[in-house]
N, C-alpha and C positions, 0 to 999 in steps of 0.2 A: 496463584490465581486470585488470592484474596483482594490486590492489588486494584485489582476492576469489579470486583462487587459495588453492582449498583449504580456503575458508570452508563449513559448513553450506551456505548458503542456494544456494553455486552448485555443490555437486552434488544436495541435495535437490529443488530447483523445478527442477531440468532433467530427472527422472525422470518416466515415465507416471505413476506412483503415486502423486508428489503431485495431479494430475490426479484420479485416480481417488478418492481420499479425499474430497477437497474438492468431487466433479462436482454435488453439489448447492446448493452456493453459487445463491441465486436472482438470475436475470437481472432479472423483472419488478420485485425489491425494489430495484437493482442500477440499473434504468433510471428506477423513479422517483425517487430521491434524484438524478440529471443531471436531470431535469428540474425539479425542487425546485429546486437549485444554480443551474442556467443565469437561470430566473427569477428567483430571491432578487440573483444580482447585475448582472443586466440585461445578459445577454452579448447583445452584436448578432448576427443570423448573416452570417458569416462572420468572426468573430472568431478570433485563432488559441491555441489549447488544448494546455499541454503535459501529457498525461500519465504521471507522473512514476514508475515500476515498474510499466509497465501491467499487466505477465501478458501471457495473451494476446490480449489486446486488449476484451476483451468491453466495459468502459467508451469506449474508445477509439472504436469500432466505432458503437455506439449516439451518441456527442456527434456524431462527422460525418454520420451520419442525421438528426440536428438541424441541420445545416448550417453548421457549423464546421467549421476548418480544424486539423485534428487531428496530431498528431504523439506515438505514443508510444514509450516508451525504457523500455527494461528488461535487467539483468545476465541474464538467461536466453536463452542464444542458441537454445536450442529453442522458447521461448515464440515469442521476437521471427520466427523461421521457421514458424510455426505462422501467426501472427497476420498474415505480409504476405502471404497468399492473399488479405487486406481490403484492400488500399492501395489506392489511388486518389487521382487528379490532387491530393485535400484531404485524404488520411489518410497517413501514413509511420510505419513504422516499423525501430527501430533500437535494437542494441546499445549500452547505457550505464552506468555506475558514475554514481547521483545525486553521488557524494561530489566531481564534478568538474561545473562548471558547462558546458552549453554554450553556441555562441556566439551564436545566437538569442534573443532575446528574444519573450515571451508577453503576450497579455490575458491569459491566464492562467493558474497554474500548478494543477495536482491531484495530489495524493499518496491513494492512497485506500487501504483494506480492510488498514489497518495495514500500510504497508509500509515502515518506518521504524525502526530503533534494532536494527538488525541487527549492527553492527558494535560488536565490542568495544573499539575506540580509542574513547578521547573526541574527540583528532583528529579522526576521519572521522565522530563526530556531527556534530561542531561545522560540517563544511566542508561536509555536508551541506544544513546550513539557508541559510551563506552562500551556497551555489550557488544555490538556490531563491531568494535572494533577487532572484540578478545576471540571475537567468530572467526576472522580471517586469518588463515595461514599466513605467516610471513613476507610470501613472494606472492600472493593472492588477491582478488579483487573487490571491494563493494562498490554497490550503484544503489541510489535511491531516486525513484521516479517521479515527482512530486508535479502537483500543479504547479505554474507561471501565476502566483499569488495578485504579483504588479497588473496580470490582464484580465484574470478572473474580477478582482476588484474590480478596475475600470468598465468593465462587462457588465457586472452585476445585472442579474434580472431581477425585481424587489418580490416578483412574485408571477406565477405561472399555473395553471390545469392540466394533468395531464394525464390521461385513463389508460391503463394498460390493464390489462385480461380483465373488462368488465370492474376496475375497483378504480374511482375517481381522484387521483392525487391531487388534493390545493399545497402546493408548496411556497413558500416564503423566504427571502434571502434577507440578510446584512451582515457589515460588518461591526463587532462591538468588541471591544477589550482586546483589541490583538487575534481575536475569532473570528471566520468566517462561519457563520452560524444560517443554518437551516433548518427550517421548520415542515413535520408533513404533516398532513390532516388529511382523511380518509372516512368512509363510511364503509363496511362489510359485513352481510347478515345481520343488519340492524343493531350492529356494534360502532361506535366510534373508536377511532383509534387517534394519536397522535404522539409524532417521536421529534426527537430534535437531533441534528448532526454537529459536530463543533468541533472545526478543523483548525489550528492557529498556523496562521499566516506567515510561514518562517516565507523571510524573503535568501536571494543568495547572502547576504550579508550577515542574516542570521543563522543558515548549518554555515559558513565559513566559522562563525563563534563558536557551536558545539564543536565542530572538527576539529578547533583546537584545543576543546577543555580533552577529549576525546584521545589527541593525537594522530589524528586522522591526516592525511596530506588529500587534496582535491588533486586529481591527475588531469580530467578532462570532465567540460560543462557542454551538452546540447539543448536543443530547445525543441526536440519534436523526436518520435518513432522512428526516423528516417536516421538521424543522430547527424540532424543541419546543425549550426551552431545556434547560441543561445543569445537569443536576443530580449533582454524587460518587457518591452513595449509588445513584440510584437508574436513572441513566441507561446506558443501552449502549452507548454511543460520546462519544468526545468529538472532536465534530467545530470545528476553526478558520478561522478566514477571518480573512486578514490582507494586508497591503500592505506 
């Protein structure tokens, strides 16, 4: 865990606020893309499921409702304590830095709602995907959920208001260094707060690269929850499925 000491991602995701910013993230959209996925690759039930920076579980939560054997792992030890109020004999959850493999192997591996390219080493991209690889049984699956980098750019908002539960977020966008980087600034109980997000903008052509340092084969690309095909311009995700 040393790995992330003092990185964004592991003082911001351990905060209420990110919570609260985000508390409209939808479930329903959220449970039908796991039901979409489990179909599309013929997961048996009780097949076992790693989900790979779950949060707090809410993916996690909903695949062992489906009756799989679920395990997820995430650097946030408030999510991960949050999220084992769910466990049960077929769900676990646990403290993890992806950038190390654990010693488990999966049917199948999930990275979802962009949780990937956090870290500024190439190193720890790179060790990342190899992890995910050593995750996946032989005849087994990963997917990794990522934004459509090519339209989020093109999108970009430079900067937006927005108040949820009484706390005023001023948020800021760009992109710089290969990052899409985001800024929030907040007022609460007469406290200033402010965090920065920094997501690096792998395009397909970029995990095509790790895949291979990796050994990863890409099986199939969509571009949406529905699992349409994947289009640069025009799609909202670019979602992978690979072996």
């Amino acid at each position: 865990m040393e790995l992330a000491a003092n990185r964004w991602f592991s003082s911001w995701f351990d905060t209420p606020y990110y919570h609260i910013l985000y508390r409209n993230r939808g479930d329903e959209e959220a449970q039908q893309f796991m039901q979409n996925l489990v179909n599309f690759l013929k997961l048996p039930k009780g097949a076992s499921i790693l989900d790979l920076a779950c949060g707090k579980g809410r993916h996690s939560v909903y695949l062992n409702k489906l009756g799989f054997d679920v395990t997820g792992v995430d650097l946030s030890a408030n999510s991960i304590a949050y999220a084992k109020q769910f466990e049960n004999e077929n769900l676990h959850f646990h403290t993890h830095c992806m950038c190390k493999p654990l010693k488990e192997q999966y049917d199948a591996v999930f990275n979802l709602f962009t949780s990937l390219g956090y870290f500024e080493d190439e190193k720890e991209n790179r060790e990342s995907f190899i992890s995910i690889k050593k995750e996946i049984k032989a005849d087994g699956w990963g997917v990794i959920d990522f934004m459509n980098v090519v339209k989020v750019i093109n999108n970009l908002v430079p900067s937006e208001v927005k108040t949820v539960q009484g706390i005023t977020f001023h948020i800021s966008r760009r992109v710089e260094n290969g990052f899409i980087i985001k800024d929030i600034e907040f007022e609460d109980e007469g406290e200033d707060y402010a965090y920065t997000e920094k997501v690096k903008a792998f395009t397909l052509e970029n995990f095509l690269s790790y895949f291979e340092t990796a050994g990863i084969k890409l099986a199939h690309t969509f571009g949406d929850y529905n699992l349409q095909p994947y289009d640069q311009i025009n799609s909202d995700r670019l979602i992978l499925v690979f072996r």
